[in-house]
GUNUMI-151528 format. One line per field, with one value per residue (C-alpha): residue number from 1; x, y, z. Coordinates in pm, 1 decimal, always signed. Example, Ala and Ser with C-alpha at 12.3 -4.5 7.8 and 13.67 -1.06 7.14 Angstrom:
// GUNUMI-151528
k	[1, 2]
X	[+1230.0, +1367.0]
Y	[-450.0, -106.0]
Z	[+780.0, +714.0]
***
This chain:
// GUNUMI-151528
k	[1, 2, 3, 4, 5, 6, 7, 8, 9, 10, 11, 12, 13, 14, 15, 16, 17, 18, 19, 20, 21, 22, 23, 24, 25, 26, 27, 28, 29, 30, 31, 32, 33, 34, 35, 36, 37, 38, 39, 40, 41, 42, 43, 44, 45, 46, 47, 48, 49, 50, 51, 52, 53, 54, 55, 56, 57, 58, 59, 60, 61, 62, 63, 64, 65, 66, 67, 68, 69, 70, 71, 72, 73, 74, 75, 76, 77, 78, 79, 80, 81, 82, 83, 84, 85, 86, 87, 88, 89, 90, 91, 92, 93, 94, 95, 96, 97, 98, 99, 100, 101, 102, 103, 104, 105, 106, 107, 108, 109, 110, 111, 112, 113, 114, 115, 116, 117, 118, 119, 120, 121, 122, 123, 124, 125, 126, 127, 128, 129, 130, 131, 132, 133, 134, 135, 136, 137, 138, 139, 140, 141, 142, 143, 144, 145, 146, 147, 148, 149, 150, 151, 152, 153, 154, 155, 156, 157, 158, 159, 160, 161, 162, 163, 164, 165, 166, 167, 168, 169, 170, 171, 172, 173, 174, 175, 176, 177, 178, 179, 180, 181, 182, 183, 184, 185, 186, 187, 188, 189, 190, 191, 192, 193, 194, 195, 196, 197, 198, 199, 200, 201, 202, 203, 204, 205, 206, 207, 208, 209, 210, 211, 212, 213, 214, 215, 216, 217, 218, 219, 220, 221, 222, 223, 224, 225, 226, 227, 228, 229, 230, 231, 232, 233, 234, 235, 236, 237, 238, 239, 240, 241, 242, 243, 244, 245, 246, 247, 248, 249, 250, 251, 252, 253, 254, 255, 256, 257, 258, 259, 260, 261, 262, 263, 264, 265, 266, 267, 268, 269, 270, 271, 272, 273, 274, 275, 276, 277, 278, 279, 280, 281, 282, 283, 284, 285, 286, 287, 288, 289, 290, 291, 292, 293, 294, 295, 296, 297, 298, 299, 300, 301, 302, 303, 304, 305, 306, 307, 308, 309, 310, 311, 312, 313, 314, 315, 316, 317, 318, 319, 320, 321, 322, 323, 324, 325, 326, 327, 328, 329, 330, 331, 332, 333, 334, 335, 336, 337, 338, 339, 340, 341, 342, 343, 344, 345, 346, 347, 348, 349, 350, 351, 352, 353, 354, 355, 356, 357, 358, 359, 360, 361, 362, 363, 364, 365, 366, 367, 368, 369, 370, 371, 372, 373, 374, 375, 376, 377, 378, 379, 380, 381, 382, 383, 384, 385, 386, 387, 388, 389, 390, 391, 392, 393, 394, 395, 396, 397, 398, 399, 400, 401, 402, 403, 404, 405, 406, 407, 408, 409]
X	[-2613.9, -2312.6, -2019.2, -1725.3, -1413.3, -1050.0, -835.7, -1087.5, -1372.9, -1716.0, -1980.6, -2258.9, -2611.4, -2845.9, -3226.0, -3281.1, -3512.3, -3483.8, -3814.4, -4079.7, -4405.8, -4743.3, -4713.2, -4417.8, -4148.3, -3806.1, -3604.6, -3266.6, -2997.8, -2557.8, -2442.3, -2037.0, -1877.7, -1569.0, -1368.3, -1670.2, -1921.7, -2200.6, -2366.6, -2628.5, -2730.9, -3072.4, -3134.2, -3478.3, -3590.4, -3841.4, -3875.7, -4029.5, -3763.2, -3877.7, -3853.0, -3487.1, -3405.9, -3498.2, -3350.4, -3015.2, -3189.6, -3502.3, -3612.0, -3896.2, -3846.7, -3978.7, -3728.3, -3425.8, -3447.2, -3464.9, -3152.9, -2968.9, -3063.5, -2999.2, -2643.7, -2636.0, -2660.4, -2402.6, -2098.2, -2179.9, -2088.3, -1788.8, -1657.7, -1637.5, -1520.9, -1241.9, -1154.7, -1097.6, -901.3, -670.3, -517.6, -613.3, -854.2, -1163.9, -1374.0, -1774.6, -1719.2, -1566.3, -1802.5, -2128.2, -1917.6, -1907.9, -2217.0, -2398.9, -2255.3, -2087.6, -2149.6, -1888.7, -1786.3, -1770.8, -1437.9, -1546.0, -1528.7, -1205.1, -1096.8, -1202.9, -1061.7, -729.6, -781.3, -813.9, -536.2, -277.8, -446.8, -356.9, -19.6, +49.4, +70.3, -50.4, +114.9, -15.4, -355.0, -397.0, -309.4, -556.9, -778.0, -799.6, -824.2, -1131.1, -1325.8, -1178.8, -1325.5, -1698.5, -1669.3, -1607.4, -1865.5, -2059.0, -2016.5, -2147.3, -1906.3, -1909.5, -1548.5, -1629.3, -1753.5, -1369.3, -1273.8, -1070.5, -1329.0, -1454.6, -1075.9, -1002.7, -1332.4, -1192.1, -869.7, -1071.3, -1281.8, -922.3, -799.5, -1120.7, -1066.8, -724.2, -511.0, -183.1, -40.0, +150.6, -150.4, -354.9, -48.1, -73.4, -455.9, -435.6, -169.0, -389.0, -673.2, -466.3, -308.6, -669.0, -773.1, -460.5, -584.6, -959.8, -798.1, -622.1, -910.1, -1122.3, -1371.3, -1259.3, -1144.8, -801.0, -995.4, -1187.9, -867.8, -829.0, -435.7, -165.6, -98.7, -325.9, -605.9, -542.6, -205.7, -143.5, -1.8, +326.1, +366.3, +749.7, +727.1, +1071.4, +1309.8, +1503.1, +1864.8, +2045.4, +2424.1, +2694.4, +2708.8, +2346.0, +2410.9, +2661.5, +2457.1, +2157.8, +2319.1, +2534.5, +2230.1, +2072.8, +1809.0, +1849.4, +1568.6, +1634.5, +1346.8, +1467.7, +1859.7, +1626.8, +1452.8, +1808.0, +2012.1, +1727.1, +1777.1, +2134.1, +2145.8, +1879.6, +2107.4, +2461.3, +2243.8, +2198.5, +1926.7, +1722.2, +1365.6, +1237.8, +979.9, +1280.3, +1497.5, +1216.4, +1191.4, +1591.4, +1696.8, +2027.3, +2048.0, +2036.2, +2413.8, +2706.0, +3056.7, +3058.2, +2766.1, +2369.4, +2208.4, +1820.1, +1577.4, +1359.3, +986.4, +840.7, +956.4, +996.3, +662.8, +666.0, +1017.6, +1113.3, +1481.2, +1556.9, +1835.4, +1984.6, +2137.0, +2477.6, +2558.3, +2862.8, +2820.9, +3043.7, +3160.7, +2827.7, +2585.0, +2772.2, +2718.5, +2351.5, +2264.8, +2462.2, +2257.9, +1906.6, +1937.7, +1758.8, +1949.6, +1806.7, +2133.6, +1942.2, +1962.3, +1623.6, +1569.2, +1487.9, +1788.8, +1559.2, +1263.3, +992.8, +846.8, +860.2, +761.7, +438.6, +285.4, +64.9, +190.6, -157.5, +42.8, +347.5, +207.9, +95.7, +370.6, +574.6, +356.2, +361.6, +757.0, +755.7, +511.5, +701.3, +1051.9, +866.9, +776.5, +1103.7, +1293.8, +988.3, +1121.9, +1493.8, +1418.9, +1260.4, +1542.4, +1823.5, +1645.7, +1594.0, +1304.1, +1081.4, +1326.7, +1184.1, +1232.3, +1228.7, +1486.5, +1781.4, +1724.9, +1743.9, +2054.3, +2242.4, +2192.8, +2274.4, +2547.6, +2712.2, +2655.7, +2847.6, +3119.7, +3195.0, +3001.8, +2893.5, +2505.6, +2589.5, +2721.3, +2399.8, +2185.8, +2285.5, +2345.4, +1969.5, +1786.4, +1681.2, +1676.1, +1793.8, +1991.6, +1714.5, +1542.4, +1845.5, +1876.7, +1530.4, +1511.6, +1870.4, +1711.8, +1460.9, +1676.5, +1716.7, +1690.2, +2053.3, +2262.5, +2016.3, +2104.5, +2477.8, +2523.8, +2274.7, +2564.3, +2845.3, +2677.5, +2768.3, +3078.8, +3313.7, +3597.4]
Y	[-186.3, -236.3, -19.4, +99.6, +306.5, +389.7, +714.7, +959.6, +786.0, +654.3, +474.1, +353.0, +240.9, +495.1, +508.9, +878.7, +989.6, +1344.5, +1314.3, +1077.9, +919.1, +941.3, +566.6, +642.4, +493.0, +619.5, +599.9, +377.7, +588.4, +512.5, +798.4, +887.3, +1111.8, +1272.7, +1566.3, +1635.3, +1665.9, +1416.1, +1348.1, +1011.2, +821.7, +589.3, +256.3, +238.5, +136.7, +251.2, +62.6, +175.0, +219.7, -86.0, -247.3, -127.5, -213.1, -577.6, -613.9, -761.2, -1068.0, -1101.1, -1451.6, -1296.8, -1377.3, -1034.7, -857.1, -1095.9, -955.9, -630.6, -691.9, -821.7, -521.5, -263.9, -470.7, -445.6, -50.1, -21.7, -279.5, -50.6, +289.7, +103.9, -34.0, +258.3, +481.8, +194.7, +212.1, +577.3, +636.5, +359.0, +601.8, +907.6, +1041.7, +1019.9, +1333.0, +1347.0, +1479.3, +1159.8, +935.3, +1092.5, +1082.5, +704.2, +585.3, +812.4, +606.8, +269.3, -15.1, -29.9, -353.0, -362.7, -441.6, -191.7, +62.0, -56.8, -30.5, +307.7, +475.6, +331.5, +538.2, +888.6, +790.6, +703.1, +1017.1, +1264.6, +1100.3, +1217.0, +780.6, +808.7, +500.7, +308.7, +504.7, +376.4, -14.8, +5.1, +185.4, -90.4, -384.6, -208.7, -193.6, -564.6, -711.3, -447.4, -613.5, -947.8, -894.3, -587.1, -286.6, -394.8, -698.3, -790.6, -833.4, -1152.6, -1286.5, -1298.5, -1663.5, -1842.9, -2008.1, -1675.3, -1563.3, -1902.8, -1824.5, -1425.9, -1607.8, -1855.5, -1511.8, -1329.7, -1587.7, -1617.5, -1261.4, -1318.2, -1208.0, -1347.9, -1518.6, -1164.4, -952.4, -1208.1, -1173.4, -795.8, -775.5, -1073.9, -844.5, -577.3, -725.6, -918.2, -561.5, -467.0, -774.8, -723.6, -372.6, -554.8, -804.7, -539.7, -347.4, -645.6, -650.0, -1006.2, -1316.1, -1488.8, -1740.4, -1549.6, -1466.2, -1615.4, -1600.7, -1854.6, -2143.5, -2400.0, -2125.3, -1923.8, -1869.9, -1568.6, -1733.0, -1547.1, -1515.3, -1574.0, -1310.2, -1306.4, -1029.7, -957.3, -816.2, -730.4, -842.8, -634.2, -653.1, -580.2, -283.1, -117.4, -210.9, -58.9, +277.7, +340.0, +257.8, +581.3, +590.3, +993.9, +1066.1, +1283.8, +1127.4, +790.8, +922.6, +1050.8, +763.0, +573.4, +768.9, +806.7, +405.0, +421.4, +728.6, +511.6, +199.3, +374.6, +576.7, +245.5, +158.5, +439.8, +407.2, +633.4, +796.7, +897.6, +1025.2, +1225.9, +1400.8, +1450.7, +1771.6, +1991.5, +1950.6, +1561.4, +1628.1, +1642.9, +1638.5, +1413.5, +1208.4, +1188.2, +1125.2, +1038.6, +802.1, +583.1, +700.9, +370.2, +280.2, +681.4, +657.3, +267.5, +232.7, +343.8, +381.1, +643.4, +446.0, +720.2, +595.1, +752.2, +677.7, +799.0, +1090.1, +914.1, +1100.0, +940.3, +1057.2, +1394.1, +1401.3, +1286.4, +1555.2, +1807.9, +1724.6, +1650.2, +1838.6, +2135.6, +2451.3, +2579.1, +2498.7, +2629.0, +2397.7, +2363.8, +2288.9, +1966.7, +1774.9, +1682.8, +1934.7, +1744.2, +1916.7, +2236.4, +2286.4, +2343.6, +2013.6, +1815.8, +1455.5, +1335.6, +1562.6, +1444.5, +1097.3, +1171.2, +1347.4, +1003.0, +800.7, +1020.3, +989.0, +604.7, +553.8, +726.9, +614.9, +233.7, +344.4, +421.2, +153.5, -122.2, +14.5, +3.1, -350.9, -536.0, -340.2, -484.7, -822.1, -717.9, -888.3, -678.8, -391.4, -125.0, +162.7, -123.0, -323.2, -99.8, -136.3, -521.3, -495.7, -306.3, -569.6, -828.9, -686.4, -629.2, -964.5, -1151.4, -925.6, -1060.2, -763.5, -861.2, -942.0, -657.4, -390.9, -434.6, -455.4, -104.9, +66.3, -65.9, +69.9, -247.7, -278.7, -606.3, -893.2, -1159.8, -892.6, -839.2, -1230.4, -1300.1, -975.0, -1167.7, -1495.1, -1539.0, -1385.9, -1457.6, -1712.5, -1720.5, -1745.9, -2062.7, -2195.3, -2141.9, -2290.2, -2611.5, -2657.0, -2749.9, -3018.9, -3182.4, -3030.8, -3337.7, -3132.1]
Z	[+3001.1, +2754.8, +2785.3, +2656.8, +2722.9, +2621.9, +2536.5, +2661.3, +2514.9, +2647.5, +2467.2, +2650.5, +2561.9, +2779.9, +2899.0, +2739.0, +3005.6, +2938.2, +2654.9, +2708.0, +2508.7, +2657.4, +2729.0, +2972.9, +2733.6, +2637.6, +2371.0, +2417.1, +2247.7, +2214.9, +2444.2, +2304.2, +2527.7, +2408.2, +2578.8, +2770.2, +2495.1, +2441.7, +2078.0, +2086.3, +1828.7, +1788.2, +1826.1, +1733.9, +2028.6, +2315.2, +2705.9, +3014.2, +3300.9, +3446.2, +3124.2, +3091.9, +3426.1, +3342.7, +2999.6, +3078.0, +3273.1, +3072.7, +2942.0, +2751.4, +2390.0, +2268.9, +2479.6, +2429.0, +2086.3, +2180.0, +2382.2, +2063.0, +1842.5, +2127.4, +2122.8, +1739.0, +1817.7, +2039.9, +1815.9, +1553.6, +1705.7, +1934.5, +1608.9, +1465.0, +1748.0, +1783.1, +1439.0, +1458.1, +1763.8, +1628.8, +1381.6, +1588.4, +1365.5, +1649.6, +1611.4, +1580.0, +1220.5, +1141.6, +1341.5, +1238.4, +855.1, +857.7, +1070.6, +830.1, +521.0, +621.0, +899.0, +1105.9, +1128.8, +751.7, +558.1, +360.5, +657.3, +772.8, +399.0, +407.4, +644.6, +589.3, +259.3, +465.2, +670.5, +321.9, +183.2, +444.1, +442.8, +101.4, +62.3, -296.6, -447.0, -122.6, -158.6, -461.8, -402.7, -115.2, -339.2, -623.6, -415.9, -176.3, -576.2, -651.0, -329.9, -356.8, -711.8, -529.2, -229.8, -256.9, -57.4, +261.4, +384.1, +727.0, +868.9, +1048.1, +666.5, +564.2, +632.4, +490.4, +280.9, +154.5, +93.0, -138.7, -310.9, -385.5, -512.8, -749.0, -851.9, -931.9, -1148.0, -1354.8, -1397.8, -1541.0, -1237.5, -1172.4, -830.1, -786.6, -826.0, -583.5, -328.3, -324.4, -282.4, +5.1, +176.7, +204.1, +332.9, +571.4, +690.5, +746.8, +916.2, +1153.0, +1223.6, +1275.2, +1556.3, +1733.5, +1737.9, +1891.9, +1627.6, +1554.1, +1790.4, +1745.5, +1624.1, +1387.6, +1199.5, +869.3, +729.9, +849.0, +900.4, +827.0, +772.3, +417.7, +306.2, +65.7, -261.7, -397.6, -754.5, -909.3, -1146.9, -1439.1, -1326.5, -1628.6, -1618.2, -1875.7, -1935.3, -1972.8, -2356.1, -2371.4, -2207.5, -2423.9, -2711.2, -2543.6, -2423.2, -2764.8, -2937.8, -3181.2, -3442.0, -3483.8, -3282.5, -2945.7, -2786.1, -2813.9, -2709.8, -2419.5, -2307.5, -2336.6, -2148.6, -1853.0, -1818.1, -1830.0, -1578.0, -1343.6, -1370.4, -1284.9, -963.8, -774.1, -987.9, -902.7, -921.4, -1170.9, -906.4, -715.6, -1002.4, -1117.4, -792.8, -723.7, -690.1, -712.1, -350.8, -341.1, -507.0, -281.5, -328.6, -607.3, -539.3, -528.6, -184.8, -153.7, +66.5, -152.6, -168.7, -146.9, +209.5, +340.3, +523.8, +601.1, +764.2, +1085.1, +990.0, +666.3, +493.3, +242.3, -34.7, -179.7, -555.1, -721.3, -968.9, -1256.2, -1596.9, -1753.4, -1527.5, -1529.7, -1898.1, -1872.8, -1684.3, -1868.0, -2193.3, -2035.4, -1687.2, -1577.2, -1638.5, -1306.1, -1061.4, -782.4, -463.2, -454.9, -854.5, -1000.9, -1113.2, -1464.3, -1474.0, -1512.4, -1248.3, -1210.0, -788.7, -590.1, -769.1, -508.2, -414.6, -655.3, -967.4, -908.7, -871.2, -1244.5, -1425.7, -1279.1, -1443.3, -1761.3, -1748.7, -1732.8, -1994.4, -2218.3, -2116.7, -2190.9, -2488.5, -2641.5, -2443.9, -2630.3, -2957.5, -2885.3, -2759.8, -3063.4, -3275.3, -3035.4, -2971.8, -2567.8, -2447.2, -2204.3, -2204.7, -1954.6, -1660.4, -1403.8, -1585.6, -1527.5, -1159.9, -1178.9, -1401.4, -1173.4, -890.5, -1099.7, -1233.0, -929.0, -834.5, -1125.9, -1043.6, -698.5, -524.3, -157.2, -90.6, +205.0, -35.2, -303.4, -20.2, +90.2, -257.2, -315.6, +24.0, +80.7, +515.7, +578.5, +351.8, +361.6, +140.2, -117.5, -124.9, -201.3, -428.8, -621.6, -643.5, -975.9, -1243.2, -1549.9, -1762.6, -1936.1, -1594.0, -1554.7, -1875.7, -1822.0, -1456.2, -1647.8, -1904.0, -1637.5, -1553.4, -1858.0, -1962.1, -1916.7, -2090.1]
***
C-alpha cells in the first residue's frame, strides 16, 4: 500500500501472510529490503486479506484509522532509512539502533545522527557544538520533538527561553544555525514541505550577536611581549601570544598541533582545523619564520627536530582527536590565565589567546595592508568574510575617527 525506494532501498508496508491467527488475520509489517536481505518491523496491526485489499479505499471509520497508524508505521521507518542513506551510514545495525531508541521524524533523531556522522569524522569541536545545543533544545522541548513542531513560533519561543537563561544574541545565533543545518538536511530529506520550513525571510530570522573584538595597538604590544614578573610560566604564556600573533594569528588549536614538518625554508605552512573538514578548497597558510618566532621556539620548542615531532610538545603523538581536543583546551586555559594577570598589571582589558589573532588583522590593516593580503594570511576563503571579520573592532579607532569631526584646527 505505501511505498518507498531510492539507492538500493525498499520500504514497503506488507500483508505478512507467511503466519496466520486462527481468525484468518495477518499481521501488517514495514518490509526494508536492502542488498537483497529483508528485516520487517511491526505495526501493531492484524487484517484479513480482504480487509487489506480494501484498506486504501475504505470509508469505514474503524479502518480509516487503521490506515493512518499503518501510515504512522511506515513515515517512521522511511524517515529513518532516509535519514541514514543521506550520509551513507544505511545498515540494519543502524536502523534497528535508532527505531529501537528514537522516532524518526524527531529533531532529536536528526540531531543524533548528525553526532555519529561529526564523531566518525574526528569533527570534535563541531561534535561538540551540535552536542550542546541537542541538550539546550531536550532542555527546551524534551527528548521526543517532532521535526514538523519547529516553527517559527516554537523557534522565537526557544530564543525567549535562551535569554531567560542568560544567553547572549551570539550564543542564540550559533544554536539557531545548527538547528537550521538540521532542518535543511530534514527538507532535503522530504520529511518536511517547503512550506513547513521555518528560517528566512519573513518566517524566523537567526539573530547575530556583535560581540567586542579587541585588538591590541602596537604600543600595547611591546609592552605586553617585553613584559616579565620573574616567573617562566608567565614568560611562557607571553611569548605563546606573541608567537600566535607574528604566525598569521594562528589559532592556538593549530599551533598546538604544528609540527617540524609544517616548517619550510624559512616559513610555517598549515591548513586551519576549523574549516579542514567543512571547505572544499584546503587554503594553506604560509607565515614567515621571523628572528622572534625563531627564538620562541628555540627557548620553548621541542628538542625533538624530527619531521614528524611537535613544533611545542604538548603532545607527545598517538593522542585521539577527543585527547587532543583536551590537552588544547588545557593549553588555552592556562595561556588565559597568565595573559588575565599580565592584563590587569598592564591595564589590557580582556587580554587573551584569541586576542593575538585579532591584533594581527588589525594591525595589518592600520598599516595600509590590502583586505586581499589579510584575507589570505588569515585562511579566511573569500573577502566578504575578512571584511565582515575587520568590521566591529575596537573601541579606540572609534573614538579617534569621532574626534575629526570636530577638529577645526
Amino acid at each position: 500500500m505505501y511505498s518507498y525506494s531510492n539507492n538500493g532501498i525498499t520500504v514497503s508496508s506488507i500483508l505478512d501472510q507467511r503466519r496466520g491467527t486462527k481468525e484468518k488475520t495477518f499481521p501488517v509489517k514495514i518490509r526494508v529490503t536492502f542488498k537483497r536481505e529483508r528485516k520487517y518491523y511491526s505495526t501493531g496491526k492484524k487484517l484479513n486479506t480482504d480487509e487489506w485489499r480494501n484498506l486504501p479505499e475504505t470509508k469505514s471509520k474503524k479502518q480509516i484509522s487503521t490506515r493512518t497508524d499503518i501510515q504512522q508505521s511506515f513515515d517512521k521507518v522511511k524517515n529513518a532509512v532516509t535519514l541514514l542513506e543521506r550520509d551513507d551510514k544505511f545498515s540494519f545495525t543502524t536502523l534497528n539502533k535508532f527505531l529501537g531508541k528514537n522516532s524518526a521524524d524527531t529533531l532529536n533523531f536528526a540531531f543524533q545522527l548528525k553526532l555519529d556522522s561529526l564523531l566518525e569524522n574526528d569533527q570534535i569541536n563541531t561534535h561538540e557544538y551540535y552536542s550542546y545545543t541537542l541538550k539546550s533544545i531536550e532542555d527546551f522541548a524534551g527528548k521526543n520533538i517532532p521535526i514538523s513542531s519547529v516553527t517559527p513560533e516554537w523557534l522565537q519561543k526557544y530564543e525567549k527561553y535562551l535569554l531567560k537563561e542568560g544567553k547572549t544574541y551570539t550564543t542564540i545565533g550559533m544554536r539557531c544555525r545548527a538547528i537550521r543545518t538540521i532542518m535543511n538536511i530534514a527538507k532535503e530529506s522530504n520529511l518536511i514541505k517547503e512550506n513547513q520550513y521555518p528560517f528566512g525571510h519573513g518566517k524566523y530570522e537567526i539573530p547575530t550577536g556583535q560581540g567586542r573584538k579587541l585588538a591590541l595597538t602596537l604600543q600595547q604590544i611591546k609592552t605586553l611581549v617585553t613584559y616579565a614578573d620573574g616567573s617562566e610560566a608567565t614568560e611562557h604564556a607571553r611569548d605563546l601570544w606573541f608567537f600566535s600573533y607574528l604566525c598569521n594569528g594562528i589559532n592556538f588549536a593549530d599551533l598546538v598541533t604544528l609540527k617540524q614538518s609544517s616548517i619550510q625554508n624559512g616559513e610555517i605552512y598549515f591548513i586551519r582545523a576549523k574549516t579542514i573538514k567543512t571547505s572544499k578548497v584546503k587554503k594553506e597558510i604560509c607565515a614567515v619564520v621571523t628572528p622572534e618566532m625563531q627564538a620562541i621556539m628555540d627557548r620553548w620548542g621541542n628538542p625533538d627536530k624530527k619531521s614528524d615531532s611537535y613544533i611545542f610538545d604538548f603532545l607527545r603523538g598517538g593522542e585521539t582527536p577527543i585527547q587532543i581536543k583536551k590537552r588544547v583546551r588545557d593549553v588555552i586555559s592556562n595561556c588565559n590565565r597568565h595573559l588575565r594577570k599580565i592584563g590587569k598589571t598592564l591595564n589590557i582589558e580582556g587580554l587573551s589567546t584569541y586576542t593575538a589573532r585579532h591584533s594581527y588583522a588589525t594591525v595589518l590593516k592600520r598599516s595600509g595592508a590590502s583586505i586581499a593580503y589579510i584575507s589570505e594570511s588569515l585562511g579566511h576563503n573569500d573577502l566578504k568574510t575578512t571584511e565582515n571579520y575587520l568590521a566591529s573592532f575596537e573601541k579606540e579607532e572609534r573614538v579617534k575617527n569621532a574626534s575629526f569631526l570636530t577638529n577645526f584646527g
